[in-house]
Structures are given as C-alpha cells and as structure tokens.
PQR file of N, CA, C, O and H, with PARSE charges and radii, in Angstrom:
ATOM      1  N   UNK A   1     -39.671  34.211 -53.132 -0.4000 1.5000
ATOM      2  CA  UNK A   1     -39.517  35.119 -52.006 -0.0000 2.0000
ATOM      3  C   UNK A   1     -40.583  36.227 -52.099  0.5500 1.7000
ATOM      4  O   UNK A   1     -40.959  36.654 -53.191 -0.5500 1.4000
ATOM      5  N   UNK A   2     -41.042  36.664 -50.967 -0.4000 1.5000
ATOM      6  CA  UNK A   2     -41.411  37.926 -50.653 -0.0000 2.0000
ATOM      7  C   UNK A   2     -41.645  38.839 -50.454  0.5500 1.7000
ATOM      8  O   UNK A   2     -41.236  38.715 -49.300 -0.5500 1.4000
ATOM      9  H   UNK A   2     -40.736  36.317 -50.081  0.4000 1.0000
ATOM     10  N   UNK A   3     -42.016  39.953 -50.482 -0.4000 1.5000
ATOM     11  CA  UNK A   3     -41.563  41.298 -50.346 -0.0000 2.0000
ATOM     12  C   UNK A   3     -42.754  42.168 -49.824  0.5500 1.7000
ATOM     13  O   UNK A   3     -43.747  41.974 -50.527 -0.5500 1.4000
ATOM     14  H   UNK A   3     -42.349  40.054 -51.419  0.4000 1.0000
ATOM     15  N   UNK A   4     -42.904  42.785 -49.129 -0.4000 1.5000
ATOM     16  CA  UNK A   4     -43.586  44.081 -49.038 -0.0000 2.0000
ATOM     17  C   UNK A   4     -42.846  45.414 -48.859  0.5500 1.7000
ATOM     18  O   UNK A   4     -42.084  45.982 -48.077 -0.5500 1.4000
ATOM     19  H   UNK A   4     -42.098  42.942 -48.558  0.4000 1.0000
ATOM     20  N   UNK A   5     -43.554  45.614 -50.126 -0.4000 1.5000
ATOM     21  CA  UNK A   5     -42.834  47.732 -50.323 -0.0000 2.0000
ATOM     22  C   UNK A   5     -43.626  48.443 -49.905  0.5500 1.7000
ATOM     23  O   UNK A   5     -44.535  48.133 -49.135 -0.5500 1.4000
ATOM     24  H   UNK A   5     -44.173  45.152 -50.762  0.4000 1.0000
ATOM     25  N   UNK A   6     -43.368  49.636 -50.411 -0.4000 1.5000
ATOM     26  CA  UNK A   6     -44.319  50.719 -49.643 -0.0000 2.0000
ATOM     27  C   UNK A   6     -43.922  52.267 -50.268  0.5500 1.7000
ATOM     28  O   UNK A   6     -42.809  52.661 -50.616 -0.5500 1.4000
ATOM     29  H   UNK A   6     -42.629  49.887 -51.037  0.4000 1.0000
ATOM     30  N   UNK A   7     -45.140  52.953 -50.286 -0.4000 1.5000
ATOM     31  CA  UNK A   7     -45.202  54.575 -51.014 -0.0000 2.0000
ATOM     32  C   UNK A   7     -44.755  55.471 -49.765  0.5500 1.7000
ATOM     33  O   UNK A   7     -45.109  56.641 -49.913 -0.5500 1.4000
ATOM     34  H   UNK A   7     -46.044  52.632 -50.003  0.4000 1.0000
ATOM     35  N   UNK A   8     -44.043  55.213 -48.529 -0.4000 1.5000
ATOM     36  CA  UNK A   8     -44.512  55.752 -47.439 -0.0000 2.0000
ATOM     37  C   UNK A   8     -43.550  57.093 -48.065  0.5500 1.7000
ATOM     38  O   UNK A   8     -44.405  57.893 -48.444 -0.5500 1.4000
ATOM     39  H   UNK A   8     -43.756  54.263 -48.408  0.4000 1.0000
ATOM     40  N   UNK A   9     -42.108  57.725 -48.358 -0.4000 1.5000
ATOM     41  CA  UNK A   9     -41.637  58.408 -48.727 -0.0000 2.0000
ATOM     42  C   UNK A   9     -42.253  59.319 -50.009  0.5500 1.7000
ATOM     43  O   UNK A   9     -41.974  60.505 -50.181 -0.5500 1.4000
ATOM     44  H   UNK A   9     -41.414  57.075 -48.050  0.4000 1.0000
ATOM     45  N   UNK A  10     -42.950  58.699 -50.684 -0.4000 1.5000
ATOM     46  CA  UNK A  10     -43.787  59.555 -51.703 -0.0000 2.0000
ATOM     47  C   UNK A  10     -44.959  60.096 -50.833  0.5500 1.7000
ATOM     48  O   UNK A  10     -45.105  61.311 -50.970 -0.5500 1.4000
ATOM     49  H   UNK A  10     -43.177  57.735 -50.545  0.4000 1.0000
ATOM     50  N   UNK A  11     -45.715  59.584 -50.088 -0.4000 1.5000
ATOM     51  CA  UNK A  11     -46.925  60.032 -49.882 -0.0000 2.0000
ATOM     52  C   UNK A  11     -46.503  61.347 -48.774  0.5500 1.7000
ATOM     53  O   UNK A  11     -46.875  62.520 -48.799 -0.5500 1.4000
ATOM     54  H   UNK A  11     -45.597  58.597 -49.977  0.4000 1.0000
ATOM     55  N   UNK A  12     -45.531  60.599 -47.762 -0.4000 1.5000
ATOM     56  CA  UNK A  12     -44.882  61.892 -47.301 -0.0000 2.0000
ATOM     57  C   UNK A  12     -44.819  63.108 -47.559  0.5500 1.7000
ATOM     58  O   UNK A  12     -45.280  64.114 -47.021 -0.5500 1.4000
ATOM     59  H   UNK A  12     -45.229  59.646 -47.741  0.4000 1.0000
ATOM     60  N   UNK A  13     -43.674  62.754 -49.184 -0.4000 1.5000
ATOM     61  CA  UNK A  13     -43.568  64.119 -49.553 -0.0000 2.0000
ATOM     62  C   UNK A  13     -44.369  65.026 -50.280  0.5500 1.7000
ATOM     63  O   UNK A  13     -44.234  66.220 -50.548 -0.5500 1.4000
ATOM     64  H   UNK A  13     -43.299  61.937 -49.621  0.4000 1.0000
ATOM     65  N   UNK A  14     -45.588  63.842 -50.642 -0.4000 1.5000
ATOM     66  CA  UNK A  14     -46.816  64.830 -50.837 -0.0000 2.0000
ATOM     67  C   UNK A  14     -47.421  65.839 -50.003  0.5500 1.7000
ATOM     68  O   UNK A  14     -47.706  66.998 -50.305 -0.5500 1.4000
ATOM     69  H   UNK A  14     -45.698  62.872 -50.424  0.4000 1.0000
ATOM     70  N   UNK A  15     -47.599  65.144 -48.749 -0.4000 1.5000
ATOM     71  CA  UNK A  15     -48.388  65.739 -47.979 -0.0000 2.0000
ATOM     72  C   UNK A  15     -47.568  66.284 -47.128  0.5500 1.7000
ATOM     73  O   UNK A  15     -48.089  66.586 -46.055 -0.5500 1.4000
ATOM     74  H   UNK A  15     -47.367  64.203 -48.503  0.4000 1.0000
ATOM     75  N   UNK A  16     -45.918  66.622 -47.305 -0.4000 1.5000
ATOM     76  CA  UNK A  16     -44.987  67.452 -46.899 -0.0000 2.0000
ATOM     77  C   UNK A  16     -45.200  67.246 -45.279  0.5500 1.7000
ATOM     78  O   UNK A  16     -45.577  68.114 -44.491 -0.5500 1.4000
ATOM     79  H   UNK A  16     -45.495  66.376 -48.178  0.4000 1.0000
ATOM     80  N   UNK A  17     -44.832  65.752 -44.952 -0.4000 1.5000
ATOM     81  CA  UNK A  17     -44.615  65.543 -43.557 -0.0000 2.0000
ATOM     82  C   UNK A  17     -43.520  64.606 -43.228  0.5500 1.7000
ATOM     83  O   UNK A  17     -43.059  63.759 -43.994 -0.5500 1.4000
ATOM     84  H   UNK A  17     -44.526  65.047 -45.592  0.4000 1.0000
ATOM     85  N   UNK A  18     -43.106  64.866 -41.876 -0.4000 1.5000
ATOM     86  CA  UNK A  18     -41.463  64.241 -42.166 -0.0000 2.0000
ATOM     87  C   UNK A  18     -41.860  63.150 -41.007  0.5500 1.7000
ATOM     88  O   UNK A  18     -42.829  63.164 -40.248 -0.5500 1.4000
ATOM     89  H   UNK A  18     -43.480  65.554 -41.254  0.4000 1.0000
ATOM     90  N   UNK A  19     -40.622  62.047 -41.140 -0.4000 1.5000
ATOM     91  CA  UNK A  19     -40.998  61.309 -40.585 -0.0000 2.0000
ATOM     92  C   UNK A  19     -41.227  60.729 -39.169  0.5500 1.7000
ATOM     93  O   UNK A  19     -41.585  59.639 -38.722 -0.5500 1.4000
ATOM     94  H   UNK A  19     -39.835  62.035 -41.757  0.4000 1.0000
ATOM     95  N   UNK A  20     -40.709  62.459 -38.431 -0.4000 1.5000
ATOM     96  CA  UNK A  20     -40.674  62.676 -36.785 -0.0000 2.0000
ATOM     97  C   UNK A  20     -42.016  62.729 -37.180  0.5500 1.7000
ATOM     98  O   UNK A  20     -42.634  61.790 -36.677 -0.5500 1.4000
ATOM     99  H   UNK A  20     -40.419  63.344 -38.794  0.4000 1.0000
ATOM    100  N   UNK A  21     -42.995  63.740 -38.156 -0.4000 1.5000
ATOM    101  CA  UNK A  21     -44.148  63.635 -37.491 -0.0000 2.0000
ATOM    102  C   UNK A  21     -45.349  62.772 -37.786  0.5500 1.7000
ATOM    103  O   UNK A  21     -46.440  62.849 -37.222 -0.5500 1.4000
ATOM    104  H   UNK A  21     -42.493  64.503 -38.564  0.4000 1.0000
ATOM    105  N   UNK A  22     -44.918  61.748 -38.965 -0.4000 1.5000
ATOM    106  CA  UNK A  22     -45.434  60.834 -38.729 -0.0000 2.0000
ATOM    107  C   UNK A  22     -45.579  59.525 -37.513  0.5500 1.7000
ATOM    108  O   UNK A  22     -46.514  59.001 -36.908 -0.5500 1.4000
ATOM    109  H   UNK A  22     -44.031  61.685 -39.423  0.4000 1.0000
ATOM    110  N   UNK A  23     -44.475  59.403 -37.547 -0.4000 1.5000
ATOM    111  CA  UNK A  23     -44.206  58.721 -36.218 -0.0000 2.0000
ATOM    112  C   UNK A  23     -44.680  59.168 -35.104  0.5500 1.7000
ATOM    113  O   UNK A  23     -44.622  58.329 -34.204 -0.5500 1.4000
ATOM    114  H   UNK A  23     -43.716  59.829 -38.039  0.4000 1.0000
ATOM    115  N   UNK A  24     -45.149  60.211 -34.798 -0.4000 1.5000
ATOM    116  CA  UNK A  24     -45.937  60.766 -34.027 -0.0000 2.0000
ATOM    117  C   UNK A  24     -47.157  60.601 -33.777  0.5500 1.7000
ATOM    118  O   UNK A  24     -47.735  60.394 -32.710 -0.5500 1.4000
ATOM    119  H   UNK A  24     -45.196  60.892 -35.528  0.4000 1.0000
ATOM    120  N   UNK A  25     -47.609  60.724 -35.051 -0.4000 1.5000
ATOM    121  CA  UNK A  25     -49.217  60.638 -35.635 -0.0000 2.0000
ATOM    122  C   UNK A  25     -49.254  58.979 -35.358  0.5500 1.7000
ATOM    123  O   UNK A  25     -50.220  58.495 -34.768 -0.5500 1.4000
ATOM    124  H   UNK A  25     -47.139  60.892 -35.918  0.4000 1.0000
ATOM    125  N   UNK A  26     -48.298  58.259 -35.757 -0.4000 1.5000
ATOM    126  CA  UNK A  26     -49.096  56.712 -35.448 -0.0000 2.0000
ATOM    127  C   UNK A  26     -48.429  55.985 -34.233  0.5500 1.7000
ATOM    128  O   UNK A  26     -48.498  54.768 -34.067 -0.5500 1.4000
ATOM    129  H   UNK A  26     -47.513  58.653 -36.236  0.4000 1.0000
ATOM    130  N   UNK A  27     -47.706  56.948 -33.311 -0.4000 1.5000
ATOM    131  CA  UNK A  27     -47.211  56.267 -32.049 -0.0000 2.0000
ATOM    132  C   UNK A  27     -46.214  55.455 -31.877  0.5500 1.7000
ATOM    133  O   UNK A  27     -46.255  54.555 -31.038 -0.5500 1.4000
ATOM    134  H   UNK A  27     -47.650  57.937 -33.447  0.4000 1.0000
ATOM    135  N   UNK A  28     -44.940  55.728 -32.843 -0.4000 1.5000
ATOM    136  CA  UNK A  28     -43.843  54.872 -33.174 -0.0000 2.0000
ATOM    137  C   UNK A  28     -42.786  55.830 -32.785  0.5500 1.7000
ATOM    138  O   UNK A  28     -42.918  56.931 -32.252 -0.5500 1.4000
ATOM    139  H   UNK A  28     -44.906  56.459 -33.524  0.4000 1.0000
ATOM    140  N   UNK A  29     -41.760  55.238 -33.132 -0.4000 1.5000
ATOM    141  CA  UNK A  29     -40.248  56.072 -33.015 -0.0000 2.0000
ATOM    142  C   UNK A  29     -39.796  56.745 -34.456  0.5500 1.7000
ATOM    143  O   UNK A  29     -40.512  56.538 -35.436 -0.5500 1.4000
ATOM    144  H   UNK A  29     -41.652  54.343 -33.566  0.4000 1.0000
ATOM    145  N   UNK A  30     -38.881  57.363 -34.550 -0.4000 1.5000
ATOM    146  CA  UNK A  30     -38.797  58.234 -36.407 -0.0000 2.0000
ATOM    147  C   UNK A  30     -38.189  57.168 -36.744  0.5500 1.7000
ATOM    148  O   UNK A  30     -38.571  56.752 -37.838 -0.5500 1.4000
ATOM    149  H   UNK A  30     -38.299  57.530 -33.754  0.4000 1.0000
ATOM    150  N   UNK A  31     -37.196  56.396 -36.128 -0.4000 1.5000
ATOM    151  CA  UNK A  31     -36.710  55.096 -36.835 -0.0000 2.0000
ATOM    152  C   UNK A  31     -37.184  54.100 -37.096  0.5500 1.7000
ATOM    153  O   UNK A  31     -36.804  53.186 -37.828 -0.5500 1.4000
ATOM    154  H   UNK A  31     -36.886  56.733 -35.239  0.4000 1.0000
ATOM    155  N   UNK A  32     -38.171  54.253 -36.418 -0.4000 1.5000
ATOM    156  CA  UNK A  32     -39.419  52.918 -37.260 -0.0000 2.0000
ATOM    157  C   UNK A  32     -40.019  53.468 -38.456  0.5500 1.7000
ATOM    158  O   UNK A  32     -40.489  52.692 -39.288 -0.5500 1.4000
ATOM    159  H   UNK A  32     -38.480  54.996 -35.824  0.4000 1.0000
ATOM    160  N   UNK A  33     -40.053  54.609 -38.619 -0.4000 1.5000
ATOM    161  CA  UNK A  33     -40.633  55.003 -39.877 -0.0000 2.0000
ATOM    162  C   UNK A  33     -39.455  54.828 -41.219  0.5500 1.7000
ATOM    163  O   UNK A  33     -39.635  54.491 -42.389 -0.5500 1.4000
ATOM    164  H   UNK A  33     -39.672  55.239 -37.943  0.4000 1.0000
ATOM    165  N   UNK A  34     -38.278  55.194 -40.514 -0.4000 1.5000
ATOM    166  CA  UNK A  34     -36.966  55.155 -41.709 -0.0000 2.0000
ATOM    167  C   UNK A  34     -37.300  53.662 -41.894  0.5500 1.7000
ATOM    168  O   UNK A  34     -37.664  53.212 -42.981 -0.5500 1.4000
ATOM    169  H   UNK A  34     -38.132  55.467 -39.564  0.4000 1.0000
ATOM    170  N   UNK A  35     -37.148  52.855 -40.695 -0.4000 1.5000
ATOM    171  CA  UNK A  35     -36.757  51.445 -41.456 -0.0000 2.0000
ATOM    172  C   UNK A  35     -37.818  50.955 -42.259  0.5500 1.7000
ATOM    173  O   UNK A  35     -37.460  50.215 -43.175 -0.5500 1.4000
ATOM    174  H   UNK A  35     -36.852  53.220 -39.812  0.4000 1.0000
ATOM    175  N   UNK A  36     -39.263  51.221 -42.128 -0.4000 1.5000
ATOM    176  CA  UNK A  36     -39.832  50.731 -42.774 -0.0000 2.0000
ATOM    177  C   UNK A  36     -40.350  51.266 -44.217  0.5500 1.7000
ATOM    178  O   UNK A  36     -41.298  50.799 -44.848 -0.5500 1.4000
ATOM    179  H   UNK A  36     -39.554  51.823 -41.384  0.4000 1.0000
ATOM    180  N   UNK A  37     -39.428  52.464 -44.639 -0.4000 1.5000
ATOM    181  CA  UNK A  37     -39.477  53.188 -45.679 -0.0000 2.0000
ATOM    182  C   UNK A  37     -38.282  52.654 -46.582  0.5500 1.7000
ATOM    183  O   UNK A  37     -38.164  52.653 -47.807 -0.5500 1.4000
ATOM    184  H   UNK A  37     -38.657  52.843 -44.126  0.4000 1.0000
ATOM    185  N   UNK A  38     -37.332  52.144 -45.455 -0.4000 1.5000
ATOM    186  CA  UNK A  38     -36.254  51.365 -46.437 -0.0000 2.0000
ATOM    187  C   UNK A  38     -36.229  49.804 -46.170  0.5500 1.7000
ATOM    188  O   UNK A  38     -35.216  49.156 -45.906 -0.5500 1.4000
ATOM    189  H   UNK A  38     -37.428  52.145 -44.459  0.4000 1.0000
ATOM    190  N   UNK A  39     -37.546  49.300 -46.287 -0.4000 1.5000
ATOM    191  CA  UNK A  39     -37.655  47.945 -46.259 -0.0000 2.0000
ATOM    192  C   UNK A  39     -36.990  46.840 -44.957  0.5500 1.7000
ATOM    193  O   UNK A  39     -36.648  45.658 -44.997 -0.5500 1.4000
ATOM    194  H   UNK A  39     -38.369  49.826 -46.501  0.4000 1.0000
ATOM    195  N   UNK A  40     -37.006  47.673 -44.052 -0.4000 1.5000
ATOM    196  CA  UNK A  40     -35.522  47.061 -43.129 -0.0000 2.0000
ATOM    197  C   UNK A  40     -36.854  46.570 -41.873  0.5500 1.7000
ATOM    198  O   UNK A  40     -36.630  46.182 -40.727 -0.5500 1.4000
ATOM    199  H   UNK A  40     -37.284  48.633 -44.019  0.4000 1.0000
ATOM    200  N   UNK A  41     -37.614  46.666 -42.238 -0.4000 1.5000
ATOM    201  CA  UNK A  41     -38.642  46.440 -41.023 -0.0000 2.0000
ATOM    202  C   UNK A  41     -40.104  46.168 -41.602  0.5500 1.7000
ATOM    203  O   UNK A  41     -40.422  46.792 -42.615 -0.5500 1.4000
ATOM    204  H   UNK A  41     -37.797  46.982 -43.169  0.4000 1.0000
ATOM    205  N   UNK A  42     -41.146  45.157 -40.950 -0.4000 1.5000
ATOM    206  CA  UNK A  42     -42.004  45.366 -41.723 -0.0000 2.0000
ATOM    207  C   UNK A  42     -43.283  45.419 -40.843  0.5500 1.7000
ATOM    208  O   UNK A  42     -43.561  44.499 -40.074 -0.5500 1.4000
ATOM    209  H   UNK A  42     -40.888  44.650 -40.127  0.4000 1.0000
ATOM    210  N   UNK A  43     -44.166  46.698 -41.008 -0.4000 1.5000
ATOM    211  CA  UNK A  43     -44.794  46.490 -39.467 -0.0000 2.0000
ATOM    212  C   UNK A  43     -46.225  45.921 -39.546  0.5500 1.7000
ATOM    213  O   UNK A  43     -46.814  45.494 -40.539 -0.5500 1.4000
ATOM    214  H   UNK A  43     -43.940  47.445 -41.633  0.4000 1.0000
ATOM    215  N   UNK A  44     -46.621  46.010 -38.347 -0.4000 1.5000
ATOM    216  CA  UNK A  44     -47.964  45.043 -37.708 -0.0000 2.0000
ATOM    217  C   UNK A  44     -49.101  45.561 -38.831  0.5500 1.7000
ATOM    218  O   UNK A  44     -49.030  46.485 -39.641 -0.5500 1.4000
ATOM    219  H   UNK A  44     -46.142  46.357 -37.541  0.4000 1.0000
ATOM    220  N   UNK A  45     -50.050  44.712 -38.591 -0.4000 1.5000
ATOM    221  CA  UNK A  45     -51.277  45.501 -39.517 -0.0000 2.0000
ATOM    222  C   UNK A  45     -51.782  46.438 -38.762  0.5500 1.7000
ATOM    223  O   UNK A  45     -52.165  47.520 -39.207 -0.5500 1.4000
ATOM    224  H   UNK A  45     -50.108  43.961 -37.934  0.4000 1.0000
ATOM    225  N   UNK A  46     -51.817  46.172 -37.810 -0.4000 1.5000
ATOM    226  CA  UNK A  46     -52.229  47.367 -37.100 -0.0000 2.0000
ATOM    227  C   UNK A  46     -51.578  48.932 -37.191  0.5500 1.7000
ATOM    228  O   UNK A  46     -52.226  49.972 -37.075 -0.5500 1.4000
ATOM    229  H   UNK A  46     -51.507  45.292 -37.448  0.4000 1.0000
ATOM    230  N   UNK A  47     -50.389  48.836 -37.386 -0.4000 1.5000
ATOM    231  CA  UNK A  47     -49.736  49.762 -37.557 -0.0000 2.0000
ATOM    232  C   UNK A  47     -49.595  50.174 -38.982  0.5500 1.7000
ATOM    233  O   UNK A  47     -49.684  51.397 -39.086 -0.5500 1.4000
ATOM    234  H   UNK A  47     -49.862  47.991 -37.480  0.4000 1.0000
ATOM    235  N   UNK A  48     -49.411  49.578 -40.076 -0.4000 1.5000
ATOM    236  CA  UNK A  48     -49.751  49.599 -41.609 -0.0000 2.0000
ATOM    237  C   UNK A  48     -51.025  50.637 -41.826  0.5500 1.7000
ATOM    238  O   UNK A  48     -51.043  51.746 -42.359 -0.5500 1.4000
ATOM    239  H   UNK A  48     -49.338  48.585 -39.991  0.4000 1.0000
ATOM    240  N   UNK A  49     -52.328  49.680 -41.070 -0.4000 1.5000
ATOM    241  CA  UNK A  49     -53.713  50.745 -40.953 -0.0000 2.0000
ATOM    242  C   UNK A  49     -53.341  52.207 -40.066  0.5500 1.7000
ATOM    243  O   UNK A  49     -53.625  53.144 -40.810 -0.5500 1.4000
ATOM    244  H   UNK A  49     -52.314  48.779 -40.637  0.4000 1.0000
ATOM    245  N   UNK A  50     -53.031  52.504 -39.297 -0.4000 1.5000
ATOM    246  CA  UNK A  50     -52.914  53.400 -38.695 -0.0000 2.0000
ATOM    247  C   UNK A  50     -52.347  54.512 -40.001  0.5500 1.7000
ATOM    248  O   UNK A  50     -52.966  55.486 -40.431 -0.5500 1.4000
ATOM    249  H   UNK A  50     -52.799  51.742 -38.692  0.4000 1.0000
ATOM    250  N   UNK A  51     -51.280  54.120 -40.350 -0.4000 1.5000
ATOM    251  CA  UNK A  51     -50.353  54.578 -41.386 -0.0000 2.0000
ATOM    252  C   UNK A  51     -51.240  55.205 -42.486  0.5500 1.7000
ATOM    253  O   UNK A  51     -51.452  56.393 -42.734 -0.5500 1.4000
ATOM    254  H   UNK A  51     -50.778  53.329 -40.000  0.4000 1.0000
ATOM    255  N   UNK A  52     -51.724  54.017 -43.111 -0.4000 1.5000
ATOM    256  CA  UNK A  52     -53.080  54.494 -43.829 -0.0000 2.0000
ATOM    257  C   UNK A  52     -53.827  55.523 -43.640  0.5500 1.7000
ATOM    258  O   UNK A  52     -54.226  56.370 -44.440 -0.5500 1.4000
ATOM    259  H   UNK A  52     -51.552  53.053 -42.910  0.4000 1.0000
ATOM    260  N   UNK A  53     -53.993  55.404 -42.549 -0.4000 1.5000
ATOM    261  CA  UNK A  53     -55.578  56.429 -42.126 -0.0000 2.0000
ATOM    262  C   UNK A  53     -54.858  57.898 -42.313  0.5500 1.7000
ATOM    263  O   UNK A  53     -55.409  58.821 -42.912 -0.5500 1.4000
ATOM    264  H   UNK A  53     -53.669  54.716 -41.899  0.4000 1.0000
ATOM    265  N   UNK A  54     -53.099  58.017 -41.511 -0.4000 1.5000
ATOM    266  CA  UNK A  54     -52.704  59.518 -41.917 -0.0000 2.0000
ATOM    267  C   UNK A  54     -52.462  60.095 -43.116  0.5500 1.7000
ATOM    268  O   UNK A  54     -51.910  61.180 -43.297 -0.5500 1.4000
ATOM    269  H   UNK A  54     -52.652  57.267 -41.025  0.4000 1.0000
ATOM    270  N   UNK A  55     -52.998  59.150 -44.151 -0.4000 1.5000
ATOM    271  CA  UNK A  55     -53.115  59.519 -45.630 -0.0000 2.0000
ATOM    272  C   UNK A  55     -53.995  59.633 -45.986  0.5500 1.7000
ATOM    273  O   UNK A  55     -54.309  60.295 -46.975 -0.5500 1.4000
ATOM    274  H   UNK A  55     -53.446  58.268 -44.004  0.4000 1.0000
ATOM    275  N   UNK A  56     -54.798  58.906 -45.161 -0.4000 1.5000
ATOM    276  CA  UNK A  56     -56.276  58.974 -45.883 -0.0000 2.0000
ATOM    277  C   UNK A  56     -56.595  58.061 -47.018  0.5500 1.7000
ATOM    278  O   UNK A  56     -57.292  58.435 -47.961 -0.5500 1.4000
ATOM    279  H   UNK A  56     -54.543  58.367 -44.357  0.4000 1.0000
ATOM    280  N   UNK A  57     -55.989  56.636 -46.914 -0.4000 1.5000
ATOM    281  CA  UNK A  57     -55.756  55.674 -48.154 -0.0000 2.0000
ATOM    282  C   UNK A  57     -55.869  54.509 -47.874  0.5500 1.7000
ATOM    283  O   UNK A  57     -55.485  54.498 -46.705 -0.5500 1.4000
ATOM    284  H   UNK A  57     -55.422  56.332 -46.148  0.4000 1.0000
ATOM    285  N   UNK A  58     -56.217  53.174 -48.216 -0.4000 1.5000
ATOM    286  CA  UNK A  58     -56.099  52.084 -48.354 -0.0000 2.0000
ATOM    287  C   UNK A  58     -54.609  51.797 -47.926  0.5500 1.7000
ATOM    288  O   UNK A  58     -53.593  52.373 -48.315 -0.5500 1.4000
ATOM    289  H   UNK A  58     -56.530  53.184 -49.166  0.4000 1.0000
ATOM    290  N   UNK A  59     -54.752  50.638 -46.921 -0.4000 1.5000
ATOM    291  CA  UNK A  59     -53.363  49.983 -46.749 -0.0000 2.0000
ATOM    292  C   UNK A  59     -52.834  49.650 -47.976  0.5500 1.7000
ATOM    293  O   UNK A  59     -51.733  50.169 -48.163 -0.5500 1.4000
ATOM    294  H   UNK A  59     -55.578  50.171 -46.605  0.4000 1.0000
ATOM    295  N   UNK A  60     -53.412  48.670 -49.258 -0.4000 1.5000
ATOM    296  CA  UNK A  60     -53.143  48.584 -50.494 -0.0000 2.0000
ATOM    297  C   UNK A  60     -52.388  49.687 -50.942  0.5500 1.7000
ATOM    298  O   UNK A  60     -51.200  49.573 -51.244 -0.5500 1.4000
ATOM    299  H   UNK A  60     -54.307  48.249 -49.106  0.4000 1.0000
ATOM    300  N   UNK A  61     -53.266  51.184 -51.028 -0.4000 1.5000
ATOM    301  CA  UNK A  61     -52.332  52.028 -51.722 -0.0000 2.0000
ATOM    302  C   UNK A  61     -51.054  52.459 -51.065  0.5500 1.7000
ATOM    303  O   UNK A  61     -50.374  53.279 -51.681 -0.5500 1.4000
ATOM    304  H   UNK A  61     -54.231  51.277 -50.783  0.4000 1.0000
ATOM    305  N   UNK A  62     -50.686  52.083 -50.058 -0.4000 1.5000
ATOM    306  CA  UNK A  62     -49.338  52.651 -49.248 -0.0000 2.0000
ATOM    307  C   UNK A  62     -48.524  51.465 -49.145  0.5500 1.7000
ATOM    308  O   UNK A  62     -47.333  51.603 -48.864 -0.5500 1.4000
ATOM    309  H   UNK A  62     -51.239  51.417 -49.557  0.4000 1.0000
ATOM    310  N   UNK A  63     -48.956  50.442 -49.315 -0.4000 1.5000
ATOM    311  CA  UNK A  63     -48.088  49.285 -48.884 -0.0000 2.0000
ATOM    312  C   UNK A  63     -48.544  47.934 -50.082  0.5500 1.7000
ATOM    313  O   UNK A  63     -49.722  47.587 -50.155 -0.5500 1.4000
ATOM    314  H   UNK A  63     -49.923  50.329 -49.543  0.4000 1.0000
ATOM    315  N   UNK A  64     -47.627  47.370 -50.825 -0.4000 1.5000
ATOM    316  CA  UNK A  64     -47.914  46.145 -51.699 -0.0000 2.0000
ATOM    317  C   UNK A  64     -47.097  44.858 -51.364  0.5500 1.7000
ATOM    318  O   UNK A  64     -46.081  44.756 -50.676 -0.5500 1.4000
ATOM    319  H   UNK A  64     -46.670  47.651 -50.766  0.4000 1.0000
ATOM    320  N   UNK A  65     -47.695  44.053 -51.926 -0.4000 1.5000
ATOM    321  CA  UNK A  65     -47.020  42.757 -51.276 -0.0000 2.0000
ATOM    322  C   UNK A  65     -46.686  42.088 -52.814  0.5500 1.7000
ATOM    323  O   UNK A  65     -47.525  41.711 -53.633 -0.5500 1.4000
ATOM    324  H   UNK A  65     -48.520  44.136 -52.485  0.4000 1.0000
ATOM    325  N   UNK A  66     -45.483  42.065 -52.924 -0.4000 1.5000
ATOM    326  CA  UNK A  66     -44.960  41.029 -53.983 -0.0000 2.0000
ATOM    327  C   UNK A  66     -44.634  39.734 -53.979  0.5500 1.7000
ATOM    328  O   UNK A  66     -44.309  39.455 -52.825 -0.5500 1.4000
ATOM    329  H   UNK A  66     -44.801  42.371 -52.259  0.4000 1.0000
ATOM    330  N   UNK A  67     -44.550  38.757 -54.704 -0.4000 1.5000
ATOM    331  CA  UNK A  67     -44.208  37.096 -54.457 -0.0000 2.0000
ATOM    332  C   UNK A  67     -43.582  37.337 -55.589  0.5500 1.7000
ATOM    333  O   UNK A  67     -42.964  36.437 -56.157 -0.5500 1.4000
ATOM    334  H   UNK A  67     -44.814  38.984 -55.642  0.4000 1.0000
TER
END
C-alpha cells in the first residue's frame, strides 16, 4: 500500500499561518487544507506545487510518498 504524508502542519506552524490563510493563498477551502493535513484527501499536483511555493520548498520537502 501507499501513502502520501505531508509537513503541511509543521511548516505552518513555522511560518505561523493558519489554515484559513493558507487556503487562501492556494485557492482552496480551510477544509481542504484540514483534510489534507490529516491524510483524508490527497491533492492534485498542481495544488501540492502551489502549496510548495507558499513555503518556499520543494513539493518533496512538504509532501512524501511511501510504498
């Protein structure tokens, strides 16, 4: 099986932004950001990169893919 996780709650709370305003920043709803912080959703690449860019990071570093 599969998996992709994700730093999105750490990097957050680095950069002390919540997830209304991320979701903002990449054009989603705040519950797309919860679910995909608690694995319940897994989004487009397009949206992964977007994600990225408001960190300033590699999709790699925000998001990993396990087998």
């Amino acid at each position: 099986m599969t998996k992709l996780d994700n730093r999105l709650r750490e990097l957050r709370a680095r950069e002390d932004v919540t997830q209304k305003q991320l979701a903002d920043m990449v054009g989603v709803r705040r519950e797309t950001i919860s679910h995909i912080e608690r694995n319940r959703y897994t989004p487009s690449l397009e949206l992964a990169f977007r994600i990225a860019r408001v960190f300033e990071a590699d999709v790699e570093d925000v998001f990993t893919w396990e087998q």
